[in-house]
Residue frames as a rotation matrix with the C-alpha (Angstrom) as fourth column:
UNK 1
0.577 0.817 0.000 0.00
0.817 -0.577 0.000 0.00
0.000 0.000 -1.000 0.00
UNK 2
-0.298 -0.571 0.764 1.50
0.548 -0.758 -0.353 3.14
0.781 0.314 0.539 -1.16
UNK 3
-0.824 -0.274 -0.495 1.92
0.556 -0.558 -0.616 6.24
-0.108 -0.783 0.613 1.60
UNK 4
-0.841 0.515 -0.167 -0.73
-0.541 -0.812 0.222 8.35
-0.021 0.277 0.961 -0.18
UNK 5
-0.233 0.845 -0.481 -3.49
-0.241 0.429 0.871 5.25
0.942 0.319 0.103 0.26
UNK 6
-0.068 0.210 -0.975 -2.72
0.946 0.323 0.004 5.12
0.316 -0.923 -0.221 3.76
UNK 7
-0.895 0.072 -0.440 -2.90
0.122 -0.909 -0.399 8.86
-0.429 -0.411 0.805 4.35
UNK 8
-0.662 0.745 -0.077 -6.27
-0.504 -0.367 0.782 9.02
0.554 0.556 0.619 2.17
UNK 9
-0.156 0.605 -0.780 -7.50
0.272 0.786 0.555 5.93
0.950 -0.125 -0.287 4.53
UNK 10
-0.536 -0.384 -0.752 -6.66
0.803 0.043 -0.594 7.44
0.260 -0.922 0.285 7.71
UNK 11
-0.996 0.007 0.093 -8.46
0.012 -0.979 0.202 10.44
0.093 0.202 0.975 6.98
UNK 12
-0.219 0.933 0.285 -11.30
-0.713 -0.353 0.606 9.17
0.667 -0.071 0.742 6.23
UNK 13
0.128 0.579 -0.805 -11.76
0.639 0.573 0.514 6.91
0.759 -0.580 -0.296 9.25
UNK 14
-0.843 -0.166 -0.512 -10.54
0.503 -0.581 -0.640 10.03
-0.191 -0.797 0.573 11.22
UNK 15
-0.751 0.605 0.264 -13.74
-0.555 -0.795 0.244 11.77
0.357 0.037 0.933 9.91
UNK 16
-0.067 0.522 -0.850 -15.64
0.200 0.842 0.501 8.76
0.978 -0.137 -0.161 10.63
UNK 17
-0.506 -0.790 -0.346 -14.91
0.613 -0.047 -0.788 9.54
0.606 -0.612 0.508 14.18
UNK 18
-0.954 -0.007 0.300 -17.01
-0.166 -0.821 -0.547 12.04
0.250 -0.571 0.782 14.71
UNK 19
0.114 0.971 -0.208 -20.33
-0.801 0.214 0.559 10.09
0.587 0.103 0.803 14.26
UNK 20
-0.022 0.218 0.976 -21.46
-0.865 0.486 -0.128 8.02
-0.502 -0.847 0.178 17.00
UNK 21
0.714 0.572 0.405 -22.64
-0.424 0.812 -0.400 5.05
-0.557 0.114 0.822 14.70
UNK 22
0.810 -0.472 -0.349 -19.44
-0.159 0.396 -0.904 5.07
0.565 0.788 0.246 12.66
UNK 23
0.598 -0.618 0.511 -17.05
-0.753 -0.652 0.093 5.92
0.275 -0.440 -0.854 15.58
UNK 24
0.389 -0.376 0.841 -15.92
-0.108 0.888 0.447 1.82
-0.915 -0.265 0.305 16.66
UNK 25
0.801 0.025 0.599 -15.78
0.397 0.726 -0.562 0.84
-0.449 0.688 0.571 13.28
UNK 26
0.874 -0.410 0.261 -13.91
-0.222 -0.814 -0.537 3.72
0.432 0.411 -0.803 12.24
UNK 27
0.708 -0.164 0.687 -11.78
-0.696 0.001 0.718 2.78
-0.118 -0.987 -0.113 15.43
UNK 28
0.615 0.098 0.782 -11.29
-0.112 0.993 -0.037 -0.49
-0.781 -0.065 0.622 14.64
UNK 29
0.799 -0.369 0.475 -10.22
0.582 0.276 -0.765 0.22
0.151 0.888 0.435 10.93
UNK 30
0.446 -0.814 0.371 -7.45
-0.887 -0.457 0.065 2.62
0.117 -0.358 -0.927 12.72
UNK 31
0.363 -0.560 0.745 -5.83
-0.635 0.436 0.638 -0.13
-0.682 -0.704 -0.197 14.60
UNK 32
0.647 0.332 0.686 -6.15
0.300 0.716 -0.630 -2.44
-0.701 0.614 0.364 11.76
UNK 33
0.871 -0.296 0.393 -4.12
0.128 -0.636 -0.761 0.24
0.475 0.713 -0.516 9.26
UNK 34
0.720 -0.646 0.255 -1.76
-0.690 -0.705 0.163 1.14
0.074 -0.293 -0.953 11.57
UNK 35
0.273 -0.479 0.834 -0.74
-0.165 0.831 0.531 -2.63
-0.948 -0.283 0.148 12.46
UNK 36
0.829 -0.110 0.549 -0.35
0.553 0.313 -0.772 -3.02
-0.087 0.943 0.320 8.68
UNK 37
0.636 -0.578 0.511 2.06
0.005 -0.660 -0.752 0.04
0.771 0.481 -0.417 8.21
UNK 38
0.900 -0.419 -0.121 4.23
0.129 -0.010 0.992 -0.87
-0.416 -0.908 0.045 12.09
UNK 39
-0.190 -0.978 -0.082 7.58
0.626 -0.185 0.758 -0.94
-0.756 0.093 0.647 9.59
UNK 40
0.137 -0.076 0.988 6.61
0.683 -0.715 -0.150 2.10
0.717 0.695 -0.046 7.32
UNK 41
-0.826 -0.443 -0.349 8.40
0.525 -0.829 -0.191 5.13
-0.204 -0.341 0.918 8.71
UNK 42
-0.827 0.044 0.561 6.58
0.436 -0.578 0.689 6.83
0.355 0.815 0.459 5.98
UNK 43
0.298 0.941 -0.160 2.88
0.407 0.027 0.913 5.98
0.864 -0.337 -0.375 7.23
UNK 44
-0.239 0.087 -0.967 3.77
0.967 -0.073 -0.245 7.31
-0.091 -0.994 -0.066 10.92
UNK 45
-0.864 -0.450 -0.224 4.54
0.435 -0.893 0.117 10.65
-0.252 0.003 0.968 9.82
UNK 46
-0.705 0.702 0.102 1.06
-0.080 -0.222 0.972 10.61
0.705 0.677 0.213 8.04
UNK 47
0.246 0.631 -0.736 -0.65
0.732 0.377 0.567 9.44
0.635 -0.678 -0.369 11.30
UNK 48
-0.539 -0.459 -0.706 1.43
0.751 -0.641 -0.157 12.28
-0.380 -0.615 0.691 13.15
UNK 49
-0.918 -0.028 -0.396 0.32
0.082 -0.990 -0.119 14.83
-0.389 -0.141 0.911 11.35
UNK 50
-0.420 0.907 0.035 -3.06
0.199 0.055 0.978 13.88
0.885 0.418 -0.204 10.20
UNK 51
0.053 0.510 -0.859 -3.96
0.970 0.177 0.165 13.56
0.236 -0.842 -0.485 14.19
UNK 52
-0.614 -0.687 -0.388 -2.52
0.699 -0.702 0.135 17.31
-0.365 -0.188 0.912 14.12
UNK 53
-0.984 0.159 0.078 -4.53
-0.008 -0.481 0.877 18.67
0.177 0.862 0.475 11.80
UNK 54
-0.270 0.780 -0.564 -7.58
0.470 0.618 0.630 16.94
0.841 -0.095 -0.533 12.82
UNK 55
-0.162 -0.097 -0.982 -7.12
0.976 0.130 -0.174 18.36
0.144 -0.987 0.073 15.91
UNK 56
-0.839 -0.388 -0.381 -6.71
0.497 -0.831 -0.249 21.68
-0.220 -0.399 0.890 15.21
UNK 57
-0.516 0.843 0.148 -10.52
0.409 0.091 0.908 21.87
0.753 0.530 -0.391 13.49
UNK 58
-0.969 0.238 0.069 -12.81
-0.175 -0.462 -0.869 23.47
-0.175 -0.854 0.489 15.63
UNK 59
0.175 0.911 -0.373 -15.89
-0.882 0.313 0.351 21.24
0.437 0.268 0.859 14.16
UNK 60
-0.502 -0.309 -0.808 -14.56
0.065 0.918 -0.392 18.20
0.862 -0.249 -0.441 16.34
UNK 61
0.637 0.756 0.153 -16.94
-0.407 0.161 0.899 16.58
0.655 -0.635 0.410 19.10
UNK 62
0.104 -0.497 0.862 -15.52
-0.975 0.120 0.187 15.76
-0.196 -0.860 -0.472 22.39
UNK 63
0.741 0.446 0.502 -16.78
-0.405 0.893 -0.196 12.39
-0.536 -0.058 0.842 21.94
UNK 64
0.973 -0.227 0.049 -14.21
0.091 0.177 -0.980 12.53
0.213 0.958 0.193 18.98
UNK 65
0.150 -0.759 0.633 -11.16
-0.828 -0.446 -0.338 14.18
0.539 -0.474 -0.696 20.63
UNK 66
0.158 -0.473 0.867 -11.16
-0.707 0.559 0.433 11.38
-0.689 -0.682 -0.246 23.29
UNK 67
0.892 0.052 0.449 -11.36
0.193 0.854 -0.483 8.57
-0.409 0.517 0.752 20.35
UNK 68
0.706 -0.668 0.235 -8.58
0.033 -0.300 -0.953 10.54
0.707 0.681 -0.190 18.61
UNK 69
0.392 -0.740 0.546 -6.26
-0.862 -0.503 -0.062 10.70
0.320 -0.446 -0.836 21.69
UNK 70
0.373 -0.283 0.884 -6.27
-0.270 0.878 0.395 6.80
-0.888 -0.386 0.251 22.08
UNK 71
0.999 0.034 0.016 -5.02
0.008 0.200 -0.980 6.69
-0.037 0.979 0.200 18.90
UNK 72
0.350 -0.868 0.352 -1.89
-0.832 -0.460 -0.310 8.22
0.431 -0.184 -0.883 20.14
UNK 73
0.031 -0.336 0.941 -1.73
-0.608 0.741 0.285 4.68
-0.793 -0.581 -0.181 22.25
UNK 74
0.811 0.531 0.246 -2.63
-0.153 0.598 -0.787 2.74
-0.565 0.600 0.566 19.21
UNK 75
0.775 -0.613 0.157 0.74
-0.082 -0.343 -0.936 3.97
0.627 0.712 -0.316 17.39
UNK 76
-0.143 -0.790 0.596 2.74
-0.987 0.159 -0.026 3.60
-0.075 -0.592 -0.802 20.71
UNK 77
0.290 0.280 0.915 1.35
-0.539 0.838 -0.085 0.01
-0.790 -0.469 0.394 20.79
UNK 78
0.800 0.038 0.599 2.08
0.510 0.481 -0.713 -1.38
-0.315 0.876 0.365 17.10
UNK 79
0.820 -0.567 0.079 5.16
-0.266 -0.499 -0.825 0.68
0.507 0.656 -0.560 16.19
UNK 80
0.895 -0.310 -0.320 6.57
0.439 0.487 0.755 -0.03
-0.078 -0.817 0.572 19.72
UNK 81
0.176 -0.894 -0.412 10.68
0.406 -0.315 0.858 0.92
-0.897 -0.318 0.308 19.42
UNK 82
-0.284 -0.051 0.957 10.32
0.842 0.464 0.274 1.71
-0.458 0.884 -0.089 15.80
UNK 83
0.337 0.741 -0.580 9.11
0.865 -0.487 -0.120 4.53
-0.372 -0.461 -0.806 16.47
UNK 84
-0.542 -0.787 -0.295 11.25
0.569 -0.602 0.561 6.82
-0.618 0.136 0.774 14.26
UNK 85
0.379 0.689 -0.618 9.83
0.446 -0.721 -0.531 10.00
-0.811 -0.074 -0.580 12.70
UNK 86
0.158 -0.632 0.758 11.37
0.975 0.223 -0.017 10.49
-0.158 0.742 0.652 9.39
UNK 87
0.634 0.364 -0.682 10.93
0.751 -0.501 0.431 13.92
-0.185 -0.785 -0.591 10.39
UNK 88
0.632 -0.771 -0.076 13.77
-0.412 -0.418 0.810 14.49
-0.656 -0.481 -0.582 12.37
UNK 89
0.886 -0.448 -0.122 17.28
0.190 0.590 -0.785 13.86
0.423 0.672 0.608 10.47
UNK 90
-0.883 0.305 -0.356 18.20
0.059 0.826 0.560 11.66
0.465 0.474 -0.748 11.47
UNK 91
0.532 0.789 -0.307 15.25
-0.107 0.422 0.900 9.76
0.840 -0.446 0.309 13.01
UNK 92
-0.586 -0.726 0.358 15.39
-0.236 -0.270 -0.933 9.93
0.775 -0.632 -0.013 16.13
UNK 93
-0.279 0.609 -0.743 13.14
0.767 0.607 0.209 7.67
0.578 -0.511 -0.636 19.12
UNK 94
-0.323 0.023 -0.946 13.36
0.897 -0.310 -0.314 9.68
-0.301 -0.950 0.080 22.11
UNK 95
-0.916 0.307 -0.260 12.08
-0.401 -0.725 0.560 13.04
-0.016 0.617 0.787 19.28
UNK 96
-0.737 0.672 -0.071 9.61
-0.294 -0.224 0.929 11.25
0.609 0.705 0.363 18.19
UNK 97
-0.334 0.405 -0.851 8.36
0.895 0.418 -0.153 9.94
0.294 -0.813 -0.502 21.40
UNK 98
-0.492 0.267 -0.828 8.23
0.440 -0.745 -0.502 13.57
-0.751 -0.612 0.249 23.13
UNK 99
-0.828 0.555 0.078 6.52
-0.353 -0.625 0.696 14.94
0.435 0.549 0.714 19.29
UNK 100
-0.537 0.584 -0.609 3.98
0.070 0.751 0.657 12.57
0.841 0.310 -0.444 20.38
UNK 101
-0.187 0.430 -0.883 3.28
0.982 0.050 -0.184 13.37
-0.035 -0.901 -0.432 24.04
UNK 102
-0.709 0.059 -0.702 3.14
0.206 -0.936 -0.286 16.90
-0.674 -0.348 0.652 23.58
UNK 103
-0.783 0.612 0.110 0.64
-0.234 -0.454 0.860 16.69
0.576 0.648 0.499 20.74
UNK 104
-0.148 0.697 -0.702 -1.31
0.754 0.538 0.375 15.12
0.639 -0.473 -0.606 23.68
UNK 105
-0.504 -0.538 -0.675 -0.68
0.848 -0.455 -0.270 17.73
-0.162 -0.709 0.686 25.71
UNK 106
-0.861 -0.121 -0.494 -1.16
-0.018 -0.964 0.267 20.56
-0.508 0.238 0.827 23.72
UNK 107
-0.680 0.585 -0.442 -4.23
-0.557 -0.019 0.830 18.94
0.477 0.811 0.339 21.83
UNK 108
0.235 0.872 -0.429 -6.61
0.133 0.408 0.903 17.35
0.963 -0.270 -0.020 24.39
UNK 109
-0.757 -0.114 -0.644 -5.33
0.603 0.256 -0.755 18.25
0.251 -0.960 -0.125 27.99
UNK 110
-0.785 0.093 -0.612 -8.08
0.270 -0.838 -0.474 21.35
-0.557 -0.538 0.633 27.83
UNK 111
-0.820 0.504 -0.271 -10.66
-0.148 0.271 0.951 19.53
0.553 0.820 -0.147 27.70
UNK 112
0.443 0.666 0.600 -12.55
-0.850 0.100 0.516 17.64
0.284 -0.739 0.611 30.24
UNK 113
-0.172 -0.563 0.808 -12.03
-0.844 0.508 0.174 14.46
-0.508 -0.652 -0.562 32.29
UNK 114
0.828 0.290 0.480 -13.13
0.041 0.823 -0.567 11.85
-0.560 0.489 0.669 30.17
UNK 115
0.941 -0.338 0.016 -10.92
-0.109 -0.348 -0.931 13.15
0.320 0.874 -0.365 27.21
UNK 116
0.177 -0.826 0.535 -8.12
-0.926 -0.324 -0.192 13.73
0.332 -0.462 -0.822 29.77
UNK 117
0.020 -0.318 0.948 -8.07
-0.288 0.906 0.310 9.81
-0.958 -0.279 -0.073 30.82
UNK 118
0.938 -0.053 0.343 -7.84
0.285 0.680 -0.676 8.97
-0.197 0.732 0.653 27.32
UNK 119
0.455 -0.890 -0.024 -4.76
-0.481 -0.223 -0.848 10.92
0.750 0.397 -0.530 26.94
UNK 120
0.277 -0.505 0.817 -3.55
-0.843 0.280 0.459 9.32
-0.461 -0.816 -0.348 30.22
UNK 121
0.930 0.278 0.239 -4.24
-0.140 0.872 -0.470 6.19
-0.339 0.403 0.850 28.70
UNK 122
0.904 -0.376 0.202 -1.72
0.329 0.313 -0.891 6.68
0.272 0.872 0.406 25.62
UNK 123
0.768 -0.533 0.356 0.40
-0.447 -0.843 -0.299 8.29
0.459 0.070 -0.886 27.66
UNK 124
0.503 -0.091 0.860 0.95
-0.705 0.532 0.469 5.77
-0.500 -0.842 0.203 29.72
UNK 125
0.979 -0.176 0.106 1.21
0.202 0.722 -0.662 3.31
0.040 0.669 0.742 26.52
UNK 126
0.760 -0.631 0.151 3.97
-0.246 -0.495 -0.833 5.35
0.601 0.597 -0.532 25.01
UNK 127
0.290 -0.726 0.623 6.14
-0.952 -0.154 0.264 4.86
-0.096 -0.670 -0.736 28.11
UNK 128
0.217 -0.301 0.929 5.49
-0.070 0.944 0.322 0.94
-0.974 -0.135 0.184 28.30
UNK 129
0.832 -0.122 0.542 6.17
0.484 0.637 -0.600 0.54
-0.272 0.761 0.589 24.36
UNK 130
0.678 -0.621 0.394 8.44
0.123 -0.432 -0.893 2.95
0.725 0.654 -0.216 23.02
UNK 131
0.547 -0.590 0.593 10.63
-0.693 -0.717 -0.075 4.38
0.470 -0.370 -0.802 26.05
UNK 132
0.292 -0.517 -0.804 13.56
0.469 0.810 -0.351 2.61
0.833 -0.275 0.479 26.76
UNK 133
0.982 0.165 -0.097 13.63
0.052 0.258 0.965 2.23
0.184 -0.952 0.245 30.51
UNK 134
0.238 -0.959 -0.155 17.87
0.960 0.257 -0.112 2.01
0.147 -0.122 0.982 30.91
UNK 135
-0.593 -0.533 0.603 17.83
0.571 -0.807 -0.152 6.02
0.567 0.254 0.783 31.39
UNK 136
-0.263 0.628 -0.733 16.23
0.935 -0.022 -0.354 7.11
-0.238 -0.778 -0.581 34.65
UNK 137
-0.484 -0.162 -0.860 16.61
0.434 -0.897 -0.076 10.95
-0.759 -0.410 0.505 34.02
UNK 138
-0.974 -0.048 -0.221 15.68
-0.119 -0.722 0.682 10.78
-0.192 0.690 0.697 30.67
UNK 139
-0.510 0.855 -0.090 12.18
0.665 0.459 0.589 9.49
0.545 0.241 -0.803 31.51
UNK 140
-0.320 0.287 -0.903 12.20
0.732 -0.529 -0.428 11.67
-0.601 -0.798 -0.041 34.36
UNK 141
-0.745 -0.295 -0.598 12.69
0.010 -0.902 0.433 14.67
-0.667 0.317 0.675 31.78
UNK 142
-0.897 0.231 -0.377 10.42
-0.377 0.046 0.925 13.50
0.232 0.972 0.046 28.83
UNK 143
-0.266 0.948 -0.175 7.52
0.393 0.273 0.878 12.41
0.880 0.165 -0.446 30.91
UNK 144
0.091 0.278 -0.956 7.47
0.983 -0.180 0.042 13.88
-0.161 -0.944 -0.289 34.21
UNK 145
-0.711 -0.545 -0.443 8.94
0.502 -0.836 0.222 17.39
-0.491 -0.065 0.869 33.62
UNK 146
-0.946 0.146 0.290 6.29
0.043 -0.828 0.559 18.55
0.322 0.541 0.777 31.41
UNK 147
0.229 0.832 -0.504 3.46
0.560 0.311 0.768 17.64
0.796 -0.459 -0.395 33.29
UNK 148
-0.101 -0.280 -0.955 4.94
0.959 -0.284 -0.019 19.55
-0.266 -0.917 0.297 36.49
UNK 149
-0.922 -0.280 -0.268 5.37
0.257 -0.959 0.120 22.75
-0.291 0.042 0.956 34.24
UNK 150
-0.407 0.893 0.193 2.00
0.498 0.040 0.866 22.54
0.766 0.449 -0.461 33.38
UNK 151
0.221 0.615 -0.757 0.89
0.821 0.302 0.485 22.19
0.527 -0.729 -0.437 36.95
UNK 152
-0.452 -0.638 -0.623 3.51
0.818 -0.575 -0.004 25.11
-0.356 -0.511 0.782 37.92
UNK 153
-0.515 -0.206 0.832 2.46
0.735 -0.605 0.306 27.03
0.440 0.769 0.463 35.36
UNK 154
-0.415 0.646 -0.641 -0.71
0.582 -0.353 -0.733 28.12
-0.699 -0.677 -0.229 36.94
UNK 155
-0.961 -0.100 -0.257 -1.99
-0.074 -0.804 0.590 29.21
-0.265 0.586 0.766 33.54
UNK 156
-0.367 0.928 -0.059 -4.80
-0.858 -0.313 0.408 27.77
0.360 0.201 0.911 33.35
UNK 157
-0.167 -0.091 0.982 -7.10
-0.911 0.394 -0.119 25.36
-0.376 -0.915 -0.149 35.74
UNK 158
0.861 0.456 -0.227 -8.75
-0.509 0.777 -0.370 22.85
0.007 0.434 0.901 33.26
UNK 159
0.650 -0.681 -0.337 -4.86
-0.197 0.277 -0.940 22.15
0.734 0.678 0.046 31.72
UNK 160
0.245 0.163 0.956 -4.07
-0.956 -0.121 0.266 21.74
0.159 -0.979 0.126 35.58
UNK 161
0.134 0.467 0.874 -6.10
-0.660 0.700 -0.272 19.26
-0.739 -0.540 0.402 36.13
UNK 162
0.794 -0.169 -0.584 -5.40
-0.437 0.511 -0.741 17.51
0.424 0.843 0.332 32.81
UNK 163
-0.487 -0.854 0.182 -1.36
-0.754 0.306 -0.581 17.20
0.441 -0.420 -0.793 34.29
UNK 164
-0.692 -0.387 0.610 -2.43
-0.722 0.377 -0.580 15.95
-0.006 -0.841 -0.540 37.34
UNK 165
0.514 0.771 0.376 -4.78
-0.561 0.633 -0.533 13.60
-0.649 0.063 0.758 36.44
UNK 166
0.749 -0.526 -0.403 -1.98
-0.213 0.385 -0.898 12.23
0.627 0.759 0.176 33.57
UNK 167
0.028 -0.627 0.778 0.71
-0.849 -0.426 -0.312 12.69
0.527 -0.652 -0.544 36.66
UNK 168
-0.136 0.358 0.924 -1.32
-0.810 0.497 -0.311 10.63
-0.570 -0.791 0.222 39.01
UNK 169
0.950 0.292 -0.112 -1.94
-0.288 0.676 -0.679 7.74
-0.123 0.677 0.726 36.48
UNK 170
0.566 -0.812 -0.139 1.73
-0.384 -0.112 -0.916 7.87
0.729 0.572 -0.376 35.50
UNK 171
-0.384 -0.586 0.713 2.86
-0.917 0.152 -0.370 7.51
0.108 -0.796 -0.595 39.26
UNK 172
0.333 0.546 0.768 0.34
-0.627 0.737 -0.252 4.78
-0.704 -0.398 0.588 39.77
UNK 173
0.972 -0.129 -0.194 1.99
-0.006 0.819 -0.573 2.55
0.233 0.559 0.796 36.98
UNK 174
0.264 -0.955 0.137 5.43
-0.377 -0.233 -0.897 3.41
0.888 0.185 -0.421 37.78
UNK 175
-0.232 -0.511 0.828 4.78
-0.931 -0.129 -0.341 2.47
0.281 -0.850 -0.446 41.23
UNK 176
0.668 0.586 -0.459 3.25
-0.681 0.730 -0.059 -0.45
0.300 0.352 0.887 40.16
UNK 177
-0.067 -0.856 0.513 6.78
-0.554 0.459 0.694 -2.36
-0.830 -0.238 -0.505 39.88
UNK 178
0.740 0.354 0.572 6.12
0.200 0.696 -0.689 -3.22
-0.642 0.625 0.444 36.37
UNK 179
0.996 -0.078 -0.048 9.59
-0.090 -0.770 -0.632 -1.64
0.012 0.634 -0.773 35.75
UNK 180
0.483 -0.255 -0.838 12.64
0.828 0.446 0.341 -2.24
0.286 -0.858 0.426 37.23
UNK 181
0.995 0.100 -0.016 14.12
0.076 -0.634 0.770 -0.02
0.067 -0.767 -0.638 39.89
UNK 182
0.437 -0.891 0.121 17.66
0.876 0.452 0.167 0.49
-0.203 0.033 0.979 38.24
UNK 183
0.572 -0.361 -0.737 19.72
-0.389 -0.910 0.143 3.22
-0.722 0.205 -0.661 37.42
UNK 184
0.878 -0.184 -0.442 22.62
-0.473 -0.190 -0.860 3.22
0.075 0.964 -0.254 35.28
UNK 185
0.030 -0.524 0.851 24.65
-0.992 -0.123 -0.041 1.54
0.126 -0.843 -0.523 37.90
UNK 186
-0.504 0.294 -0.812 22.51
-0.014 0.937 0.348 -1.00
0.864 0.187 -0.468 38.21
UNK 187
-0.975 -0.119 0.190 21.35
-0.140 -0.335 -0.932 0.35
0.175 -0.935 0.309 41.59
UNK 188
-0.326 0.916 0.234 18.22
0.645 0.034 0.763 -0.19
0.691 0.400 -0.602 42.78
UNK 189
-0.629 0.062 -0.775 16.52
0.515 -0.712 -0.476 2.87
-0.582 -0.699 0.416 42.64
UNK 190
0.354 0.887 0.295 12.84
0.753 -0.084 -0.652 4.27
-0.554 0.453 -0.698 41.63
UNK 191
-0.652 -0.742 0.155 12.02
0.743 -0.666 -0.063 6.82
0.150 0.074 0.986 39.76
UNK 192
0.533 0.789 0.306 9.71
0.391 -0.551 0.737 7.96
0.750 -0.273 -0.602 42.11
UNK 193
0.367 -0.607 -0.705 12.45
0.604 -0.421 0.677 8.13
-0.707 -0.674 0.212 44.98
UNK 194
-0.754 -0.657 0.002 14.80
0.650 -0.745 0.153 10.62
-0.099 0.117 0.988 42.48
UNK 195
-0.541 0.332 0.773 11.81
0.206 -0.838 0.505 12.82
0.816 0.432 0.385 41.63
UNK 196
-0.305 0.362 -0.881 9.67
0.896 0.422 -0.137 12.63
0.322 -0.831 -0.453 45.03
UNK 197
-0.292 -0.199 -0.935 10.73
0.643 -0.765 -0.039 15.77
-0.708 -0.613 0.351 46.66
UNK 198
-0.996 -0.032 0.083 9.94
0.088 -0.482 0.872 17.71
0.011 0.876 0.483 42.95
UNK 199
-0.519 0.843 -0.139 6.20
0.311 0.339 0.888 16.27
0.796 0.418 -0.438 42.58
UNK 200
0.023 0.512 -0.859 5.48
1.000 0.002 0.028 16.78
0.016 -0.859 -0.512 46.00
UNK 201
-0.559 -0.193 -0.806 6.72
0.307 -0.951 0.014 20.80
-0.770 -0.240 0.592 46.03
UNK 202
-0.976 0.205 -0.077 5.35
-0.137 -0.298 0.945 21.14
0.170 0.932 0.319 42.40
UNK 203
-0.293 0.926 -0.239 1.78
0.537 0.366 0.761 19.82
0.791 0.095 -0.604 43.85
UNK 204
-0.020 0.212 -0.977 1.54
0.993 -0.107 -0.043 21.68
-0.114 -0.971 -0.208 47.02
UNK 205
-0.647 -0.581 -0.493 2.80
0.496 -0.812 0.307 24.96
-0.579 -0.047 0.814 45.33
UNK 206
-0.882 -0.241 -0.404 1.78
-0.192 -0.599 0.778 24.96
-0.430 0.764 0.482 42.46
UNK 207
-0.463 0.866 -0.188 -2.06
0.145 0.283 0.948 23.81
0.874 0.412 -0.256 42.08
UNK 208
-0.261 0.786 0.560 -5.37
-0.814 -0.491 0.309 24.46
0.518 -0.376 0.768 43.85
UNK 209
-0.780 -0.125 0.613 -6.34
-0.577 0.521 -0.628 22.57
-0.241 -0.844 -0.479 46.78
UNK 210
0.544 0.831 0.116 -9.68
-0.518 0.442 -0.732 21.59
-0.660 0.339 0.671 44.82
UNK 211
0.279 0.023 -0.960 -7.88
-0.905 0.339 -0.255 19.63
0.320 0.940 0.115 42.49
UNK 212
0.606 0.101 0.789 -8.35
-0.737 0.446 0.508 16.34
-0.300 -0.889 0.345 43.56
UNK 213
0.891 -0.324 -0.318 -6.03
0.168 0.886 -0.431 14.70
0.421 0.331 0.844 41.16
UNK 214
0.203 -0.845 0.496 -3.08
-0.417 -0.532 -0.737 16.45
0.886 -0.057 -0.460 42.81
UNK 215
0.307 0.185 0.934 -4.27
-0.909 0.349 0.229 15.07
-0.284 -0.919 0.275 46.27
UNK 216
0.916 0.188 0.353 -4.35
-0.107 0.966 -0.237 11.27
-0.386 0.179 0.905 44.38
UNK 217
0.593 -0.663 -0.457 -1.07
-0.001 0.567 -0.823 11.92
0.805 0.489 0.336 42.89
UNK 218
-0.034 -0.216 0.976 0.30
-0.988 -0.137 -0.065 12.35
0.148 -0.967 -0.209 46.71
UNK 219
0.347 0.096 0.933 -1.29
-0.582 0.802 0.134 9.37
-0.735 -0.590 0.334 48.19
UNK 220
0.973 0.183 -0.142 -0.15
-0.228 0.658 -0.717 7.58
-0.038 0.730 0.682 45.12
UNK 221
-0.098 -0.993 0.068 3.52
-0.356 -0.029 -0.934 8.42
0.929 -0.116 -0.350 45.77
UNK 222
-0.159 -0.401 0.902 3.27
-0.987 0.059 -0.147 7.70
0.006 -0.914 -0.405 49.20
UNK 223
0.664 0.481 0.573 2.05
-0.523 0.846 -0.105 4.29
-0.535 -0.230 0.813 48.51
């Protein structure tokens, strides 16, 4: 299948999307495409920036937005380390990993809560497939760090609560032990113990006392 039949197919099950009755099927033929195209560079780049685009419309239904942000797992889940962005030059994982979380970010945290656990969701994906795990800081940096400046930011509450509701999800799998608890050393050591003292000042400081995912990403660290 040629790049331009998968970018013409993707499209139109991304409009699909927006109709309740087409919105699984539509769904379905996503996952289905993408698993077909896991060793085409080419086809990511078309899924990258089609979800972009799509996004930036201002005729999209919520209902749609959250279908479109698990999509973002769907591509972390079937591309897995492969992940390269023909993009960047070169290609480059650990790019095309953070293009990906920040179109989550920037394109569905400032929304609502429904919308905002699908991006958890894929966010969550992305880490277990693509991010290689042998580099404590750089996970620290590429998933934790922007979620804190969010929360610091204090620009705005909705995109807040988006963080910390992605935050708190993020800690809860991490503390899971579905990881292991090495450094570069080989030491064992979390990376909730190096960031701890960060998450905890960044939540106490830097977000409203009504936000109850801040509170959950607490008791989650402490557990």
């Amino acid at each position: 299948t040629t790049e331009a039949t998968i970018e013409n197919k993707f499209q139109i099950c991304l409009s699909k999307l927006n109709s309740f009755e087409t919105r699984n099927i539509a769904l379905n033929d996503i996952q289905t495409l993408i698993s077909l195209s896991k060793t085409n560079t080419k086809a990511l780049r078309h899924f990258i920036s089609s979800l972009k685009i799509q996004n930036k419309s201002s005729n999209i239904p919520n209902s749609s937005k959250e279908a479109q942000a698990k999509i973002y797992g769907i591509i972390a889940k079937e591309y897995k380390d492969n992940l390269y962005d023909p993009i960047d030059k070169p290609p480059n994982l650990i790019k095309s990993i953070e293009r990906l979380l920040t179109q989550l970010r920037e394109g569905y945290l400032l929304t609502n809560e429904q919308i905002q656990n699908a991006v958890a969701e894929s966010y969550i994906k992305i880490f277990i497939y693509c991010m290689p795990k042998n580099d404590l800081s750089l996970i620290i940096l590429v998933f934790f760090e922007p979620l804190l400046s969010i929360i610091n930011s204090g620009a705005n509450l909705i995109y807040q609560q988006g963080a910390a509701l992605v935050l708190c999800k993020l800690i809860e799998y991490v503390g899971s032990g579905m990881i292991p608890d090495l450094d570069q050393n080989g030491d064992n050591i979390s990376i909730l113990e190096i960031i701890a003292s960060k998450i905890i000042n960044t939540l106490l400081k830097g977000t409203p006392v009504d936000n109850h995912y801040a509170i959950d990403s607490i008791y989650q660290l402490m557990l």
